[in-house]
C-alpha positions in Angstrom: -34.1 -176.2 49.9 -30.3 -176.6 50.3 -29.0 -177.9 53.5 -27.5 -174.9 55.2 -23.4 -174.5 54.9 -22.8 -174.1 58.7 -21.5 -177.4 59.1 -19.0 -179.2 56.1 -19.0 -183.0 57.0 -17.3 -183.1 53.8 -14.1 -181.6 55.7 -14.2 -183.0 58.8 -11.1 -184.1 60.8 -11.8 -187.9 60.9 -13.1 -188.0 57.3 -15.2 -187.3 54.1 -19.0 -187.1 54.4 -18.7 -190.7 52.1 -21.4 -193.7 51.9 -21.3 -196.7 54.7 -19.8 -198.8 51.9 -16.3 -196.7 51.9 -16.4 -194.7 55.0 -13.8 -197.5 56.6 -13.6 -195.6 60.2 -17.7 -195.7 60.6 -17.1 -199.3 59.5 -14.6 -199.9 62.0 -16.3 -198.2 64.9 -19.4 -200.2 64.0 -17.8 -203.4 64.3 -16.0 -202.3 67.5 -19.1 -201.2 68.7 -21.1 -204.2 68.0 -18.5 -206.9 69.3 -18.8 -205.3 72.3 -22.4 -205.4 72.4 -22.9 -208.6 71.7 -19.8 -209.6 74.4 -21.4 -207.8 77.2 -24.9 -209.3 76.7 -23.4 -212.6 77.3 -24.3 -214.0 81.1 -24.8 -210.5 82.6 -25.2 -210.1 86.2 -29.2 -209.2 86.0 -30.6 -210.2 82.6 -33.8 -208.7 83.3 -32.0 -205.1 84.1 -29.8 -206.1 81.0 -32.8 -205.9 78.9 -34.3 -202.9 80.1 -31.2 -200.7 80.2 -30.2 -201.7 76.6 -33.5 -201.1 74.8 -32.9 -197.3 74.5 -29.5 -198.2 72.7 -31.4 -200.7 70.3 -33.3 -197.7 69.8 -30.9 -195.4 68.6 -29.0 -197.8 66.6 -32.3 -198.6 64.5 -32.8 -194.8 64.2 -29.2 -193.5 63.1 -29.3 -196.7 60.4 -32.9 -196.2 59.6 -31.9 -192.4 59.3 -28.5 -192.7 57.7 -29.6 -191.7 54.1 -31.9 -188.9 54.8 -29.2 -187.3 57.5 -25.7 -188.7 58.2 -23.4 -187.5 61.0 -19.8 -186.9 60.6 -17.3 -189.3 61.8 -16.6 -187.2 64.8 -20.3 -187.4 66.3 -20.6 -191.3 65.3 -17.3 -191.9 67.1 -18.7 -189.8 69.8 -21.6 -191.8 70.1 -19.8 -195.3 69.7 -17.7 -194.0 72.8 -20.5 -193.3 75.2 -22.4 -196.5 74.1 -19.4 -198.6 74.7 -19.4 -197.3 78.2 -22.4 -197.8 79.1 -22.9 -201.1 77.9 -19.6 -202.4 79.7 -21.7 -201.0 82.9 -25.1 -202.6 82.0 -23.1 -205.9 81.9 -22.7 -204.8 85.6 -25.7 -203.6 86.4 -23.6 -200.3 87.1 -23.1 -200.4 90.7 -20.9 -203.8 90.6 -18.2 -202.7 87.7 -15.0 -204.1 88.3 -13.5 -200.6 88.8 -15.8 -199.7 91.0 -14.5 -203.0 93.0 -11.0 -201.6 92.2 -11.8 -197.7 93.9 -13.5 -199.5 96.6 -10.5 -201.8 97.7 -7.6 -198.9 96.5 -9.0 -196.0 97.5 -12.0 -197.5 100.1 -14.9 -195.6 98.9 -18.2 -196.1 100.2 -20.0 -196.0 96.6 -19.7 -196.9 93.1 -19.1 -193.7 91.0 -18.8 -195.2 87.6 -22.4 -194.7 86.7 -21.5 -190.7 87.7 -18.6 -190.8 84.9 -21.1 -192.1 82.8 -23.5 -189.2 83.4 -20.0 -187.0 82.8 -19.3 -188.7 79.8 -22.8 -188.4 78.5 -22.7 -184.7 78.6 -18.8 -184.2 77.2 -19.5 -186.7 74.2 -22.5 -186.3 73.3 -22.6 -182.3 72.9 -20.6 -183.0 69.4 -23.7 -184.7 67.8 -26.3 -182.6 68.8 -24.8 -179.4 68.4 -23.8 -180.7 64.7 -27.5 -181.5 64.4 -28.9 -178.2 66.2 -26.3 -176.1 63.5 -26.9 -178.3 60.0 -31.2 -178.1 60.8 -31.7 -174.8 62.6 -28.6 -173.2 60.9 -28.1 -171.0 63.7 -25.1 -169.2 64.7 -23.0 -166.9 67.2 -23.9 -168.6 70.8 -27.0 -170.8 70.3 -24.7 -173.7 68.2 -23.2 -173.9 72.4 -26.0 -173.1 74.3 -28.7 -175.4 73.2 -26.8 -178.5 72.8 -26.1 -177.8 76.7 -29.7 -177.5 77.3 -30.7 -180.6 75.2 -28.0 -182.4 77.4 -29.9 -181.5 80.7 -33.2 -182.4 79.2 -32.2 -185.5 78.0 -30.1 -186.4 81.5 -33.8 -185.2 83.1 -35.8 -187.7 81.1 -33.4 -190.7 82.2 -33.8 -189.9 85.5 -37.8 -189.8 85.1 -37.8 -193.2 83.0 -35.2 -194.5 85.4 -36.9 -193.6 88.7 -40.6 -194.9 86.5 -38.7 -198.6 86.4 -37.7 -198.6 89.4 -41.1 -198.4 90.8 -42.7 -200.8 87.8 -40.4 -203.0 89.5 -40.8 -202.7 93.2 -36.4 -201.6 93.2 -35.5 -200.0 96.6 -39.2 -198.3 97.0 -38.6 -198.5 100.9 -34.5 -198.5 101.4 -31.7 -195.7 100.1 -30.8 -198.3 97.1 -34.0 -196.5 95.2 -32.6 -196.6 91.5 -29.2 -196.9 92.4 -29.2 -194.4 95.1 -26.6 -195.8 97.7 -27.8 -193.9 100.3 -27.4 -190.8 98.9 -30.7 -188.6 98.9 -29.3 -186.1 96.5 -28.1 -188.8 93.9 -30.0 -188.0 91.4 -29.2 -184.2 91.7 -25.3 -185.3 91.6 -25.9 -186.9 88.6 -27.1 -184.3 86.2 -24.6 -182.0 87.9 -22.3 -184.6 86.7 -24.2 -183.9 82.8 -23.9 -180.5 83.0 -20.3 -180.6 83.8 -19.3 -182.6 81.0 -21.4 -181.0 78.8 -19.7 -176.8 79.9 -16.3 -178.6 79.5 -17.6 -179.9 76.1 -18.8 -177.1 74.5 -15.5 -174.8 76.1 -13.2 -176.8 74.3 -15.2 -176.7 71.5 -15.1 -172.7 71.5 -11.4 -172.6 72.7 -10.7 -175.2 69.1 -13.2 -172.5 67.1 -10.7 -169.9 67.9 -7.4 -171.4 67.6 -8.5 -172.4 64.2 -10.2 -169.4 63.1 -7.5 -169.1 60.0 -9.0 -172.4 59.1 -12.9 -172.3 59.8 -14.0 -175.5 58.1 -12.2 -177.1 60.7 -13.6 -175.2 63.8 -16.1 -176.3 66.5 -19.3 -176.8 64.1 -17.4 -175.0 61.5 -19.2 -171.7 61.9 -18.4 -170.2 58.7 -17.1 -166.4 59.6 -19.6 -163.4 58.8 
C-alpha cells in the first residue's frame, strides 16, 4: 500500500526527502546536536540526575536512527527536534533550576524562581507539534482539522506522562518528599499545572501559525502546514 500523498517531504522548505549520506543539513544538525551532547555531559552539576534526565533522549535518538529507513522525517521536524533537545540538554547540564539565565533573571529582574524549565515545557509544545502532526498526517492520512487537533492532544499526553515519570523519580529518590522543592516545585503547589499550561500554549501557537502559513500559501499547497493537498 502507497504511503498516503498528504505530506511531500520531497518538497519541503529545508530540503529533499534524500538519504543521511547527502542530506548535508540533517548531517549538520546531527553534529551540532551531538557536540553539544557530549559538551554538556562533561562535569554536570548532579551526574546522577544527569543520567536519569538524558536516558529518554538516548532513547529517541536510537529510535529515529533505528527507524530512519522504514520512516524518515523531513528536515523541518528533525531540526525541530534537534532544537528542543539542545535545550534541554544545556538545562540537564544544570539540573534545570541552576541555569545560568535563570542566575541572570534572578539578579536583573529579581525573580523568586527559575522559569527556564517552564520555556522548556513552552518550547516542547511549539517545536514539537511539526513532527507529530507530520507523522499523524503521512500514517493516518487524515485531513481538514484532525492534522491540528491531535498533534495538540499528543502534546498534552506526552507533557502528562513526564510529569508522572518525573514526579515517580522523584519519590524513587526520596527528592523534596516533605518540602515545596518536590520535583522542582519551588514552592509553588500548582507547578506542575503551570507547566503543561505552558505545553499547551506552545503547542495552540504552534499549530496557529501552522494554519495561518496553510493559508497564505494556499496558491502553493506543497508548501503549506503538512501540505494538505486541496480537495
Amino acid at each position: 500500500m502507497s504511503e498516503p500523498r498528504l505530506y511531500r517531504p520531497g518538497r519541503t522548505l529545508l530540503g529533499p526527502d534524500i538519504p543521511f549520506r547527502r542530506n548535508r543539513l540533517l548531517q549538520l544538525s546531527a553534529a551540532v546536536f551531538s557536540l553539544n551532547w557530549i559538551f554538556m555531559g562533561i562535569w554536570p552539576v548532579q551526574r546522577s540526575l544527569w543520567l536519569v534526565e538524558n536516558l529518554l533522549v538516548v532513547v529517541l535518538a536510537v529510535v529515529l536512527v533505528w527507524t530512519y529507513r522504514a520512516f524518515r522525517f523531513s528536515n523541518q521536524s528533525y531540526l525541530f527536534i534537534m532544537l528542543f533537545l539542545v535545550l534541554h540538554t544545556y538545562a540537564t547540564h544544570y539540573s534545570y533550576a541552576t541555569t545560568p539565565i535563570d542566575d541572570w533573571l534572578k539578579t536583573t529582574f529579581h525573580t523568586k524562581r527559575s522559569y527556564y524549565d517552564r520555556f522548556v515545557h513552552f518550547a516542547f509544545g511549539l517545536l514539537w507539534i511539526y513532527p507529530i502532526g507530520e507523522l499523524y498526517v503521512r500514517l493516518a492520512g487524515r485531513r481538514g482539522a484532525w492534522p491540528y487537533i491531535v498533534p495538540v492532544a499528543i502534546a498534552m499526553g506526552l507533557s502528562a506522562v513526564f510529569e508522572i515519570i518525573e514526579a515517580a523519580g522523584a519519590l524513587l529518590t526520596g527528592q523534596g518528599q516533605n518540602d515545596g522543592e518536590f520535583v522542582g516545585m519551588q514552592g509553588d503547589v500548582f507547578d506542575t499545572q503551570k507547566d503543561m499550561f505552558a505545553n499547551l500554549a506552545g503547542a495552540l501557537l504552534a499549530v496557529g501559525l501552522l494554519a495561518w502559513r496553510r493559508r497564505r500559501k494556499q496558491e502553493e499547497p506543497q508548501l503549506a502546514a503538512f501540505a494538505l493537498p486541496r480537495k
